[in-house]
C-alpha positions as CSV (number, residue, x, y, z in Angstrom):
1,X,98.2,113.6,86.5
2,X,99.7,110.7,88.1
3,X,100.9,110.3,91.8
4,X,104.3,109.0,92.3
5,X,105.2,107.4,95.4
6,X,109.1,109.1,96.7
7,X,110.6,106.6,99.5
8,X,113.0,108.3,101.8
9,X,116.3,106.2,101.9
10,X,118.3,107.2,104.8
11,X,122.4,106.2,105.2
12,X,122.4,108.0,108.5
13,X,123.3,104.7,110.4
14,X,125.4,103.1,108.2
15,X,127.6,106.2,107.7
16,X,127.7,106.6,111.7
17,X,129.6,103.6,111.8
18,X,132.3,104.3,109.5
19,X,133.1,107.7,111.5
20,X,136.2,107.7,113.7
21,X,134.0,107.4,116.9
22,X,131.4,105.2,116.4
23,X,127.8,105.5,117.6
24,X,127.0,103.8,121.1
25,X,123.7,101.0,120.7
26,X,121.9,103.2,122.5
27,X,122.3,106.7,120.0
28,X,121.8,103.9,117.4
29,X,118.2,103.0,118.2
30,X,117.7,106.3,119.6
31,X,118.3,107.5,115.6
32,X,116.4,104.6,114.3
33,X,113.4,104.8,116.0
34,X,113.0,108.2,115.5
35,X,113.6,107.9,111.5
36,X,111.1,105.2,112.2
37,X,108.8,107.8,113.7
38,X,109.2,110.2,111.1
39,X,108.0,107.5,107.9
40,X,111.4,107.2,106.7
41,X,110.6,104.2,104.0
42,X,114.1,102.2,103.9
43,X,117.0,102.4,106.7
44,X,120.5,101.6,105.5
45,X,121.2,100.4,108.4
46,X,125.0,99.1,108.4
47,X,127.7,97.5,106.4
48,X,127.8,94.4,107.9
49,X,131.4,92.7,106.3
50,X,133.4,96.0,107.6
51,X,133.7,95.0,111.2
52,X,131.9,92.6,114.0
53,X,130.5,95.3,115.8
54,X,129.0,97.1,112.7
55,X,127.1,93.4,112.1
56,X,126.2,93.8,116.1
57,X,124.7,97.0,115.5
58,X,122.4,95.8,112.5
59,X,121.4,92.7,114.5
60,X,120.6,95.4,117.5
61,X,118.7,97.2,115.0
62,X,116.8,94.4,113.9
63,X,115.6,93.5,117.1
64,X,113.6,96.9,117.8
65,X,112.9,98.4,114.1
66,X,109.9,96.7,112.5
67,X,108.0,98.5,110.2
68,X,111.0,100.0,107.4
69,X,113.0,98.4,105.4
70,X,116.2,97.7,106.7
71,X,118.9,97.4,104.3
72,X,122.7,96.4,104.6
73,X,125.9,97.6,102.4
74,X,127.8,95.1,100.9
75,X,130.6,95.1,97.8
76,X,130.0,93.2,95.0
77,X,131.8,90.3,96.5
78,X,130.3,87.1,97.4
79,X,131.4,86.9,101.6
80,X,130.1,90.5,101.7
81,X,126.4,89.5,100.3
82,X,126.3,86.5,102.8
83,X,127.6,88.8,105.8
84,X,124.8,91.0,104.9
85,X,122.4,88.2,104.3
86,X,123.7,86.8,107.8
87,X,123.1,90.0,109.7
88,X,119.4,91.0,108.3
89,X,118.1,87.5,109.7
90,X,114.6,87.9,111.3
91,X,114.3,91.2,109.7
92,X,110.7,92.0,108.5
93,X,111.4,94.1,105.4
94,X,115.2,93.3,104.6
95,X,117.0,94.4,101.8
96,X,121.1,93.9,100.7
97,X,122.0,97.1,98.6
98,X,125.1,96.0,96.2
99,X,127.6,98.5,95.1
100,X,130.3,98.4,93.1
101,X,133.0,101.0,93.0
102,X,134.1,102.4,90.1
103,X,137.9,103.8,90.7
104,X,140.8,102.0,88.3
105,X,141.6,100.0,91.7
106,X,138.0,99.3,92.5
107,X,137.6,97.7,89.1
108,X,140.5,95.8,89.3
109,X,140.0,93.7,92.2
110,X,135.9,93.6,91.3
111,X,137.5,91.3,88.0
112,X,140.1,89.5,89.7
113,X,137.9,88.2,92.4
114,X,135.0,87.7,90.0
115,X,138.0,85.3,88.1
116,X,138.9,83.7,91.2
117,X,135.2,82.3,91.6
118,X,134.8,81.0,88.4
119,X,132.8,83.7,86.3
């Protein structure tokens, strides 16, 4: 028998933001240091093109998480995957995690902005 390695992949923090009262920066490092404490493997940590103070709250996060990976949400468009890759500078362990929705309107606007830059 094999052992398989699970990694935990927590959206705790990047959720918090999008609620109608965001987290404070202090309940925000208070969550991520204790998922830190408790082995949680990768942090999804914010969605970093939604607003300036969700970007602040990744760069905040950065500054006192170390060991995770700390990853950032962004839509399959190109000024989302540089916001993200703009907010995880000086992270140890970064990672961007890409999604594209899938609704008739999501789908839509994914091919008319793909067309717009040239693919």
């Amino acid at each position: 028998m094999t052992s398989r390695k699970i990694d935990v992949f927590d959206t705790m923090l990047r959720d918090g933001q999008q609620a109608s009262h965001p987290m404070s920066r202090e309940v925000e490092i208070s969550i991520a240091r204790a998922l830190d404490d408790l082995g949680v493997d990768i942090l999804e940590i914010g969605f970093a093109q939604s607003s300036g103070g969700d970007f602040q709250g990744i760069r905040n996060i950065i500054q006192e998480i170390k060991r995770p990976v700390l990853c950032v949400l962004a839509r399959s468009k190109i000024e989302d995957v540089e916001a993200a890759a703009r907010s995880l500078n000086g992270a140890q362990h970064p990672r961007i995690h890409v999604f594209i929705g899938a609704s008739d309107i999501h789908l839509l606007t994914i091919q008319r902005d793909w067309l717009l830059c040239g693919f």
